[in-house]
C-alpha positions as CSV (number, residue, x, y, z in Angstrom):
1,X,7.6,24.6,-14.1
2,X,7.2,25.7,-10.6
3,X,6.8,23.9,-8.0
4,X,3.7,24.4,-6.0
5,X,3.5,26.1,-2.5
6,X,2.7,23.6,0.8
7,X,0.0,25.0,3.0
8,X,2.8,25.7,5.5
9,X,4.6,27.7,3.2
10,X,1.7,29.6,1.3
11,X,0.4,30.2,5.8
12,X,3.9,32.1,6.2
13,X,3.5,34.3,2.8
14,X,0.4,35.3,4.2
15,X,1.4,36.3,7.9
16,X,4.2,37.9,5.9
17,X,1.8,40.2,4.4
18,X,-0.4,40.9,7.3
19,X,2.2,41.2,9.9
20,X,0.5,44.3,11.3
21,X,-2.6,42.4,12.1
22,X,-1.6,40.7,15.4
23,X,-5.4,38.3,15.5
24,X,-4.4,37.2,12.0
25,X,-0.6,36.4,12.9
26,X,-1.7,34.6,16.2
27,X,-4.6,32.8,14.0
28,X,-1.7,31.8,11.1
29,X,0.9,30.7,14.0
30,X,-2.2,28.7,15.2
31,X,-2.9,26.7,11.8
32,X,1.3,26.4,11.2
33,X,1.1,24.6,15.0
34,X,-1.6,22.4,13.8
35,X,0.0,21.4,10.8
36,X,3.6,20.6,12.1
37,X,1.4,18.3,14.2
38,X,-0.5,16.5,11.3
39,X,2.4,15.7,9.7
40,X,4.5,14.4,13.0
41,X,1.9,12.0,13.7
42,X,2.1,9.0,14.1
43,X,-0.5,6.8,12.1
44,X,-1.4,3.5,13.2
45,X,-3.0,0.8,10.4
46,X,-6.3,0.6,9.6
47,X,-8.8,-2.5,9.9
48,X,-8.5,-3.3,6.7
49,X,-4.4,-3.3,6.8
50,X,-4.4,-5.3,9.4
51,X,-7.4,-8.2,8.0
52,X,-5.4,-8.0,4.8
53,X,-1.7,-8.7,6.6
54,X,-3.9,-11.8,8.0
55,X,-4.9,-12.9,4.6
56,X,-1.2,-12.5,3.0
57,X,0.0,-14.4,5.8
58,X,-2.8,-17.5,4.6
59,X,-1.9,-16.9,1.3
60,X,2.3,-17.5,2.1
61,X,1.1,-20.5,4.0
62,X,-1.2,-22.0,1.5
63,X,1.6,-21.5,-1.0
64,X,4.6,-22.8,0.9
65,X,2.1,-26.1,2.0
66,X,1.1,-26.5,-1.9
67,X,3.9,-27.3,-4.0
68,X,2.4,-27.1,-7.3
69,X,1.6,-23.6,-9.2
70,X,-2.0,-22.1,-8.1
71,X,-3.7,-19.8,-9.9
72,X,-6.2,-17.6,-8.0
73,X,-9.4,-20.1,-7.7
74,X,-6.5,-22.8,-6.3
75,X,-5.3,-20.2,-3.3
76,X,-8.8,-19.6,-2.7
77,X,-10.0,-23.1,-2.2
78,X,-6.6,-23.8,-0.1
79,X,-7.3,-20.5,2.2
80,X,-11.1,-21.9,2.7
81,X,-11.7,-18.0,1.2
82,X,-15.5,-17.6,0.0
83,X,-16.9,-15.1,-2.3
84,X,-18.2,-13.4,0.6
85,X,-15.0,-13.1,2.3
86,X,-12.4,-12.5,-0.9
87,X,-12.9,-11.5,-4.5
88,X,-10.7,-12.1,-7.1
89,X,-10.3,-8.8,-7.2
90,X,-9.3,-8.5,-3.9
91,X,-6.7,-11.7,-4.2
92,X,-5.4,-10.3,-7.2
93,X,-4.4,-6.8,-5.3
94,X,-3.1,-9.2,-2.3
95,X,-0.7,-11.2,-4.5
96,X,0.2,-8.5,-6.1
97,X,1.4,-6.7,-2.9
98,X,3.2,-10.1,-2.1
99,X,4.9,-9.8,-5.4
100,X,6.6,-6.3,-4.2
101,X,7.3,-8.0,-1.0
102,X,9.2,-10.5,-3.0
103,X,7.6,-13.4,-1.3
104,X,5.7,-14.4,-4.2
105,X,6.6,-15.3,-7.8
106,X,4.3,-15.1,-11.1
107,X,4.6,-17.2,-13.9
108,X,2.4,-17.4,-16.8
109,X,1.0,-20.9,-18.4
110,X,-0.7,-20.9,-21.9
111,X,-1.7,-16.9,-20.9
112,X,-2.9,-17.9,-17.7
113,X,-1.3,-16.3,-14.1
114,X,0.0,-19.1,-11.9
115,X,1.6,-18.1,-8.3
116,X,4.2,-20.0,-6.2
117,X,6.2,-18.6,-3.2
118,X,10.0,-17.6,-4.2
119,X,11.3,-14.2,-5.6
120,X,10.9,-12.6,-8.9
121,X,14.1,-12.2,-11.1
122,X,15.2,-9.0,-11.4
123,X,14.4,-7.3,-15.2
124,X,18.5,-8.0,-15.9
125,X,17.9,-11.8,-15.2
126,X,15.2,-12.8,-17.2
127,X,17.1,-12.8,-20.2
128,X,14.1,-11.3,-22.6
């Protein structure tokens, strides 16, 4: 299967073919500029990255405080979240992203998701 052309790439095929025509070659040059500078750029975090950082960081703490497992109802009473400010949903997504972080670990009790601060083993570890 072949791979697919980039913008950039399918921009120099075309000035390629219309080398003669100095206003298009000038126009493609243009659009090649303004894509080397899309890419270069440097992207700063949105609002929502950065509220979210400030929620894992109450979630870690409300963890590390708590010594006992917490399921998702638990971590949101401890972080004083409401439904207006957190969904499970939301939580869920959040812990997950901890999880990746390995900062939190996820253990399951009669089918039911409990969370505590520590690292997951690795898949060669858990013995399964």
């Amino acid at each position: 299967m072949a791979t697919k052309m980039t913008k950039k790439e399918m921009f120099a095929a075309i000035r390629e073919m219309v080398i003669d025509n100095q206003a298009m070659v000038d126009f493609i040059d243009n659009e090649i500029e303004l894509l080397n500078r899309k890419s270069s750029a440097k992207r700063k975090p949105t609002a929502k990255q950065l509220e979210n950082e400030k929620f894992k960081a109450e979630i870690v703490k409300a963890l590390t405080e708590g010594d006992t497992l917490m399921n998702t109802a638990d971590i949101c009473e401890a972080c004083g979240f409401t439904s207006d400010t957190m969904s499970n949903q939301r939580l869920t997504h959040l812990l997950t992203a901890l999880r990746k972080e390995k900062k939190v670990r996820r253990e399951y009790v009669k089918r039911k998701a409990y969370f505590t601060i520590g690292a997951e083993p690795d898949e060669n570890e858990k013995g399964e």
